[in-house]
FIRO-557818 format. One record per atom (N, C-alpha, C): residue in one letter; x, y, z; residue number from 1; atom name. Coordinates in nm, 2 decimals. Layout:
FIRO-557818
@residu = A; X = X; Y = Y; Z = Z; num = NUM; atome = CA
...
END
This chain:
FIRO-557818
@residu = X; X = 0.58; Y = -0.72; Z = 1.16; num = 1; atome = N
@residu = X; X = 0.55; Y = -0.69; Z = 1.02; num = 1; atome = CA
@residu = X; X = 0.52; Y = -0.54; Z = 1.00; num = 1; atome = C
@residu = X; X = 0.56; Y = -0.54; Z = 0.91; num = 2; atome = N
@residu = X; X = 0.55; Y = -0.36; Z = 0.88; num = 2; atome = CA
@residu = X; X = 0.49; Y = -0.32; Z = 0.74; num = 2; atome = C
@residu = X; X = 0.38; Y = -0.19; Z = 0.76; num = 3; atome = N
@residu = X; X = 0.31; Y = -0.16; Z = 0.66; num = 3; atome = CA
@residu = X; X = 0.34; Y = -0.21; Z = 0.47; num = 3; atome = C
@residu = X; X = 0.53; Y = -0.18; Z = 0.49; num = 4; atome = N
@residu = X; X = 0.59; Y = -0.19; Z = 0.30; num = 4; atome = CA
@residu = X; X = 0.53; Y = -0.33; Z = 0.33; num = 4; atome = C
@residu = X; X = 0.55; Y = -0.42; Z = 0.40; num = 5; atome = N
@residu = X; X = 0.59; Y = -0.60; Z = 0.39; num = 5; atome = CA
@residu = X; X = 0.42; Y = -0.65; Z = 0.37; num = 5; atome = C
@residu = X; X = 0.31; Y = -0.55; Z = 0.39; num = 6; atome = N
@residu = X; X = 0.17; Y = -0.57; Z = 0.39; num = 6; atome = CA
@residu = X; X = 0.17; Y = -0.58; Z = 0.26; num = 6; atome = C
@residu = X; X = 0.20; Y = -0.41; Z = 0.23; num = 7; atome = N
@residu = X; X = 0.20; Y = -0.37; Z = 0.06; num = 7; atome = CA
@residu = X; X = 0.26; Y = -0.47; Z = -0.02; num = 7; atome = C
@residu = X; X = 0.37; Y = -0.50; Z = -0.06; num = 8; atome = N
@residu = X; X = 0.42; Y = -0.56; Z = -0.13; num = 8; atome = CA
@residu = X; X = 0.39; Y = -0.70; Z = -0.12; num = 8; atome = C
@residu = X; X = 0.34; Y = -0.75; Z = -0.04; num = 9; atome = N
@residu = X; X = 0.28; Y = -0.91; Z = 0.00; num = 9; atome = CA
@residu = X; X = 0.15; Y = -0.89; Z = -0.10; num = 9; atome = C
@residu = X; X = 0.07; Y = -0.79; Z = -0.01; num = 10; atome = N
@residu = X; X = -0.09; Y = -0.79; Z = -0.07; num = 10; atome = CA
@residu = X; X = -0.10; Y = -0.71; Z = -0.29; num = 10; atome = C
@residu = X; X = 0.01; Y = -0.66; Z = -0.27; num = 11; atome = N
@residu = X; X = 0.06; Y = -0.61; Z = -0.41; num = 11; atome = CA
@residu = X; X = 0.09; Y = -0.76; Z = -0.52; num = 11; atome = C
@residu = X; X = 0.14; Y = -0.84; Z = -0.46; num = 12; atome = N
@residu = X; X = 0.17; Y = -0.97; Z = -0.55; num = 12; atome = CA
@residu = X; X = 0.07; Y = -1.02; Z = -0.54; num = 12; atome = C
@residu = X; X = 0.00; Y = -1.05; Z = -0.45; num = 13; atome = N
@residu = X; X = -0.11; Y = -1.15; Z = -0.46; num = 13; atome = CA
@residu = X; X = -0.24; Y = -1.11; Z = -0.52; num = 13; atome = C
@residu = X; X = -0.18; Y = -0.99; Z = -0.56; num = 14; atome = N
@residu = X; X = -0.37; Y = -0.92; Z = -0.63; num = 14; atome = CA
@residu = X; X = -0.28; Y = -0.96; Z = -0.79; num = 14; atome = C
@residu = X; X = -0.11; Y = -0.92; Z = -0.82; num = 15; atome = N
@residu = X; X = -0.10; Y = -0.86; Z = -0.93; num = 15; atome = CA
@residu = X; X = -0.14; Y = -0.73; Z = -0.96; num = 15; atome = C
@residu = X; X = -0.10; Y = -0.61; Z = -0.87; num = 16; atome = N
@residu = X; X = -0.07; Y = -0.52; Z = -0.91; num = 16; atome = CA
@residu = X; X = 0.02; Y = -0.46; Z = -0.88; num = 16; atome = C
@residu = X; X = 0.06; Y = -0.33; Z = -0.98; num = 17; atome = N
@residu = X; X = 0.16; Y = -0.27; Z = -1.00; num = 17; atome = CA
@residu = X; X = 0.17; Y = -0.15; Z = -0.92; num = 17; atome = C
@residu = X; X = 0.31; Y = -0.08; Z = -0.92; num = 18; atome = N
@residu = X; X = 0.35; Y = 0.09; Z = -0.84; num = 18; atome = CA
@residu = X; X = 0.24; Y = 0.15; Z = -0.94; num = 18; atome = C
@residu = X; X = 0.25; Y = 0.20; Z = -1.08; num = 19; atome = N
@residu = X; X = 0.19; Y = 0.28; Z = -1.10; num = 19; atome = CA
@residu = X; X = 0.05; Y = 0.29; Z = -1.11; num = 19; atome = C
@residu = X; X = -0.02; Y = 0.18; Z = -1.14; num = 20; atome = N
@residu = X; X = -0.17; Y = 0.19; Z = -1.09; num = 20; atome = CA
@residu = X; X = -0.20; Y = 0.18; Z = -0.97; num = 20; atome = C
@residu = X; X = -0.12; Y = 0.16; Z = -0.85; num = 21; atome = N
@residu = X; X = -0.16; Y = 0.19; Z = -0.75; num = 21; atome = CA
@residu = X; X = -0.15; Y = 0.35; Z = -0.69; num = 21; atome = C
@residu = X; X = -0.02; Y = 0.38; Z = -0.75; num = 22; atome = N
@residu = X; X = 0.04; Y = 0.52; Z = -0.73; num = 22; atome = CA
@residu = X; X = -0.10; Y = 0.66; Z = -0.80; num = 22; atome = C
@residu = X; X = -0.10; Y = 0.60; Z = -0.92; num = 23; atome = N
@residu = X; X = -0.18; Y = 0.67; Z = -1.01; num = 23; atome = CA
@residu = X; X = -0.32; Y = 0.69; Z = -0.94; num = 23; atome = C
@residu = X; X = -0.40; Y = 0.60; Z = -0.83; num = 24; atome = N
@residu = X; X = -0.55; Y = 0.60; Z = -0.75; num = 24; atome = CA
@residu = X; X = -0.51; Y = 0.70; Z = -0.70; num = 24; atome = C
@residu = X; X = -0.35; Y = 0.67; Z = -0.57; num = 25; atome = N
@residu = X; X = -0.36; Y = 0.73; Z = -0.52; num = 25; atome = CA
@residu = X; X = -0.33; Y = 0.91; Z = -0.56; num = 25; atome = C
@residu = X; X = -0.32; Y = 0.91; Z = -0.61; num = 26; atome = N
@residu = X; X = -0.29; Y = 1.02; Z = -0.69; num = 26; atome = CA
@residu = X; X = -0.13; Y = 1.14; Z = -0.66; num = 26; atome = C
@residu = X; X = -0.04; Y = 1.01; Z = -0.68; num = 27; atome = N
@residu = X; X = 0.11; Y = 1.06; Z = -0.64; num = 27; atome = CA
@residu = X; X = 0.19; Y = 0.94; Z = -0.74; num = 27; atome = C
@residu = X; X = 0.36; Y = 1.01; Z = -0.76; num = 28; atome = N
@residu = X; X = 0.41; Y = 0.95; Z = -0.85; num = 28; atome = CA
@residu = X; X = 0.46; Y = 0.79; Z = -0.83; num = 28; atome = C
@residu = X; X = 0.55; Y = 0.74; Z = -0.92; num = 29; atome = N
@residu = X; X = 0.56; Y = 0.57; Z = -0.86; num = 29; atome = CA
@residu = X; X = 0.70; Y = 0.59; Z = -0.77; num = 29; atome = C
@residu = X; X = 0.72; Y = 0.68; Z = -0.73; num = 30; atome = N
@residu = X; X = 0.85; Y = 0.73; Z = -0.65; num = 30; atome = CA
@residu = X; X = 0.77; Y = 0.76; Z = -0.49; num = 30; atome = C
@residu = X; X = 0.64; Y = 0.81; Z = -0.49; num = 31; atome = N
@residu = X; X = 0.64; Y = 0.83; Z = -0.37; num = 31; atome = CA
@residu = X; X = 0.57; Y = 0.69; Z = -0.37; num = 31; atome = C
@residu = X; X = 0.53; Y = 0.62; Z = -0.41; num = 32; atome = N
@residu = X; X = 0.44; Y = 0.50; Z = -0.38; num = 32; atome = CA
@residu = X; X = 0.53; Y = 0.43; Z = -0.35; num = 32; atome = C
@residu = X; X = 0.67; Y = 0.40; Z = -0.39; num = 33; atome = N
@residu = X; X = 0.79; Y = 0.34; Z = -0.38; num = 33; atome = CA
@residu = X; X = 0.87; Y = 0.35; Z = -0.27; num = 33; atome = C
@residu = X; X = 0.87; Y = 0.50; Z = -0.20; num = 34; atome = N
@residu = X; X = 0.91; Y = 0.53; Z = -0.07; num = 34; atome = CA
@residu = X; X = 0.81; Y = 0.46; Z = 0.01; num = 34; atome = C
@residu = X; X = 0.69; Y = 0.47; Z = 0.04; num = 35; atome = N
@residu = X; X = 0.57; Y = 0.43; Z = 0.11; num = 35; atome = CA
@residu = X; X = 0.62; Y = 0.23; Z = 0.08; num = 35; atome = C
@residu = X; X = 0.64; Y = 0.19; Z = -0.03; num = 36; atome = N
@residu = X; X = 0.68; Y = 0.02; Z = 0.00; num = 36; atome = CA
@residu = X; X = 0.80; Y = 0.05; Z = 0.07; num = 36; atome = C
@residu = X; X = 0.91; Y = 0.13; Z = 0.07; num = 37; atome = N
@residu = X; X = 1.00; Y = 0.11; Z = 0.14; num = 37; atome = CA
@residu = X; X = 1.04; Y = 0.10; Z = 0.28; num = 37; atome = C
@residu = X; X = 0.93; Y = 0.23; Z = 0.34; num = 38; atome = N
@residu = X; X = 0.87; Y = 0.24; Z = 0.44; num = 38; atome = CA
@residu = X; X = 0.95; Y = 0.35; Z = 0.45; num = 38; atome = C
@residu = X; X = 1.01; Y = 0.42; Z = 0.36; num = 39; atome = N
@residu = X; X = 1.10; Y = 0.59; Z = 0.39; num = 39; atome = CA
@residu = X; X = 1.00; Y = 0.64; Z = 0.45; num = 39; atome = C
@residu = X; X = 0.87; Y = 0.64; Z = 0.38; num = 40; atome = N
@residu = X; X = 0.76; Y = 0.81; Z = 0.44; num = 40; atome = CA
@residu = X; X = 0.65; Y = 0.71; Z = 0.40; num = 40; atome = C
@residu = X; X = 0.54; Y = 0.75; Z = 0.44; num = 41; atome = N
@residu = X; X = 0.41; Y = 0.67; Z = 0.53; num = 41; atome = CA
@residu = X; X = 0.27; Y = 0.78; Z = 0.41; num = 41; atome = C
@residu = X; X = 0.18; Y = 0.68; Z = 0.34; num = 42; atome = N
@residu = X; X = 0.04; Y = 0.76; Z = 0.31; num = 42; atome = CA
@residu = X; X = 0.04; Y = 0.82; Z = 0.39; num = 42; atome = C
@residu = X; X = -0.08; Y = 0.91; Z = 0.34; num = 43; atome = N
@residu = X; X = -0.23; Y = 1.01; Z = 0.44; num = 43; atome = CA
@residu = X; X = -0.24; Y = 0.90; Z = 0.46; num = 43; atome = C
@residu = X; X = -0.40; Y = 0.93; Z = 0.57; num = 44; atome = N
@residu = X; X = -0.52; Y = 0.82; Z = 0.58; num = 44; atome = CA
@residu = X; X = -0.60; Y = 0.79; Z = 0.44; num = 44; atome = C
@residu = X; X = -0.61; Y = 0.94; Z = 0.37; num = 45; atome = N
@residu = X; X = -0.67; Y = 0.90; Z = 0.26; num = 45; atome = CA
@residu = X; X = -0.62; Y = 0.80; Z = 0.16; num = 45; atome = C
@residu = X; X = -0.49; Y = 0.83; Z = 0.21; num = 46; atome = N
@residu = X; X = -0.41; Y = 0.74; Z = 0.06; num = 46; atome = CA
@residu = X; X = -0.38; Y = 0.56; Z = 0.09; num = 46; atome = C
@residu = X; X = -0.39; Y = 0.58; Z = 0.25; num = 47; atome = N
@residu = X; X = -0.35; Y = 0.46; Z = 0.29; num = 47; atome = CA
@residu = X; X = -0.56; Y = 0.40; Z = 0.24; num = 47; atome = C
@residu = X; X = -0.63; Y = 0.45; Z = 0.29; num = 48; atome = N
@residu = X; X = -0.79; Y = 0.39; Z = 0.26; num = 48; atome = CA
@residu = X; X = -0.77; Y = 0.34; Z = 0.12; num = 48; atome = C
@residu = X; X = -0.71; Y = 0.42; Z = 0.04; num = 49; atome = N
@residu = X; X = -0.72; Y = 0.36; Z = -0.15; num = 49; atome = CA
@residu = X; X = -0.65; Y = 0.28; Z = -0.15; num = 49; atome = C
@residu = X; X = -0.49; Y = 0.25; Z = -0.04; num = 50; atome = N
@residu = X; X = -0.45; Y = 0.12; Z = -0.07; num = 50; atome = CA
@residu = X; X = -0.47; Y = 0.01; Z = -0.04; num = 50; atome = C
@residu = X; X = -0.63; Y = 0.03; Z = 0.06; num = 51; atome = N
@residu = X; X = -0.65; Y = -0.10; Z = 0.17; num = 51; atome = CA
@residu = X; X = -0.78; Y = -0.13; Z = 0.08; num = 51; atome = C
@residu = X; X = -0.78; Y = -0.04; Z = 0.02; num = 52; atome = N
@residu = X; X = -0.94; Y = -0.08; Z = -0.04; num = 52; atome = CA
@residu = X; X = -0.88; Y = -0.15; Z = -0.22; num = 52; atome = C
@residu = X; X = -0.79; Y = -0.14; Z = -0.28; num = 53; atome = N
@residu = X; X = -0.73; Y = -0.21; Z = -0.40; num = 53; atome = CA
@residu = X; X = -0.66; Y = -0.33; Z = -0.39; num = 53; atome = C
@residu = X; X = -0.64; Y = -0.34; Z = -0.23; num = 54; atome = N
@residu = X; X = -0.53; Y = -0.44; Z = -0.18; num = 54; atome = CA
@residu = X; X = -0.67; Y = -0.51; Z = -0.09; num = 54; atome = C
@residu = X; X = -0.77; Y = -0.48; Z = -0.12; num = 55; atome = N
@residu = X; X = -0.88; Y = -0.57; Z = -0.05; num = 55; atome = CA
@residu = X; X = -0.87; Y = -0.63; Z = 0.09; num = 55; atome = C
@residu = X; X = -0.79; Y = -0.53; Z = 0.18; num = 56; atome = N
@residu = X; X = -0.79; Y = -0.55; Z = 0.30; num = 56; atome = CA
@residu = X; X = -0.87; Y = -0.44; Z = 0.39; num = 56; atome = C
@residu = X; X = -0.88; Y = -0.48; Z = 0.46; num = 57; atome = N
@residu = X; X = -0.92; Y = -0.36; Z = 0.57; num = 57; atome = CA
@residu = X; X = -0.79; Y = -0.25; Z = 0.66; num = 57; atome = C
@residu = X; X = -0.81; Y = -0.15; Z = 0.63; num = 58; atome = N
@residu = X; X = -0.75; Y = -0.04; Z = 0.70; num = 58; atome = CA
@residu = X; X = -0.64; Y = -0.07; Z = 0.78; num = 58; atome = C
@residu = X; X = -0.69; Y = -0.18; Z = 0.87; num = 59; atome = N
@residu = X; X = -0.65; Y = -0.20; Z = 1.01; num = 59; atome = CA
@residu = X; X = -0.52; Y = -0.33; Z = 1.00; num = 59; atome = C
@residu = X; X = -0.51; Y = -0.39; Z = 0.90; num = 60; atome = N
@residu = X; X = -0.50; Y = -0.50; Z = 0.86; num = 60; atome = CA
@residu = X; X = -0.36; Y = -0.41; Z = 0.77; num = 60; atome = C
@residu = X; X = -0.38; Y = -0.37; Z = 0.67; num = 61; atome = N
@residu = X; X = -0.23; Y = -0.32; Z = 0.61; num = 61; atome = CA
@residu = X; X = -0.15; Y = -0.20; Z = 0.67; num = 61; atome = C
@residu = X; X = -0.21; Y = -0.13; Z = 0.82; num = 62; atome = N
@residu = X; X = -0.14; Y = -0.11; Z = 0.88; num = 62; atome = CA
@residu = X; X = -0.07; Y = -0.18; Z = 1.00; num = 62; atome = C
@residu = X; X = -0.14; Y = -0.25; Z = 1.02; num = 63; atome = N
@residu = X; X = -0.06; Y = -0.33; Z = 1.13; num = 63; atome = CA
@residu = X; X = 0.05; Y = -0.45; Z = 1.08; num = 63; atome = C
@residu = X; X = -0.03; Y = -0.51; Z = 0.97; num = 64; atome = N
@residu = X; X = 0.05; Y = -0.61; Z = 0.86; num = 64; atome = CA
@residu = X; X = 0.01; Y = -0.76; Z = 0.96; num = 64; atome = C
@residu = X; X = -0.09; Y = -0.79; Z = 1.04; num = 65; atome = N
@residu = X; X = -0.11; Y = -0.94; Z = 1.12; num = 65; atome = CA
@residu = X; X = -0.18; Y = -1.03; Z = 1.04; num = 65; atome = C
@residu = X; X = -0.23; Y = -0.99; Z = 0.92; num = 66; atome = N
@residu = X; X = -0.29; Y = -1.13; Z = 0.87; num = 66; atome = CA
@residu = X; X = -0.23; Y = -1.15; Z = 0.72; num = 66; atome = C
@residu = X; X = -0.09; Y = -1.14; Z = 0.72; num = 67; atome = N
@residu = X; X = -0.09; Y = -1.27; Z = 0.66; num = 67; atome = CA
@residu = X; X = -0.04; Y = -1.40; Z = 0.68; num = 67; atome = C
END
């Protein structure tokens, strides 16, 4: 499992969107969209805002083992 397949999993199951997630992080819905694609990878900082909206732990939407 790979970080996009975390994102986009944990992205449906909350119901949220690229741009309110893009917008925390504070980058466009293009780079948030690369990051689901898996083109190019958050910071730590940005990956923490997506683990913490996606109510997972850190460890967990990088590795992608619990779902």
């Amino acid at each position: 499992m790979h970080m996009e397949n975390t994102i986009d999993y944990w992205m449906d199951q909350r119901g949220l969107k690229n741009k309110y997630v893009a917008k925390l992080c504070g980058v466009s819905e293009q780079t948030f969209s690369k990051w689901r694609q898996n083109k190019t990878q958050p910071n730590l900082f940005q990956a923490a805002i997506i683990a913490k909206e996606l109510k997972i732990n850190m460890s967990d939407l990088i590795k992608g083992d619990n779902l």
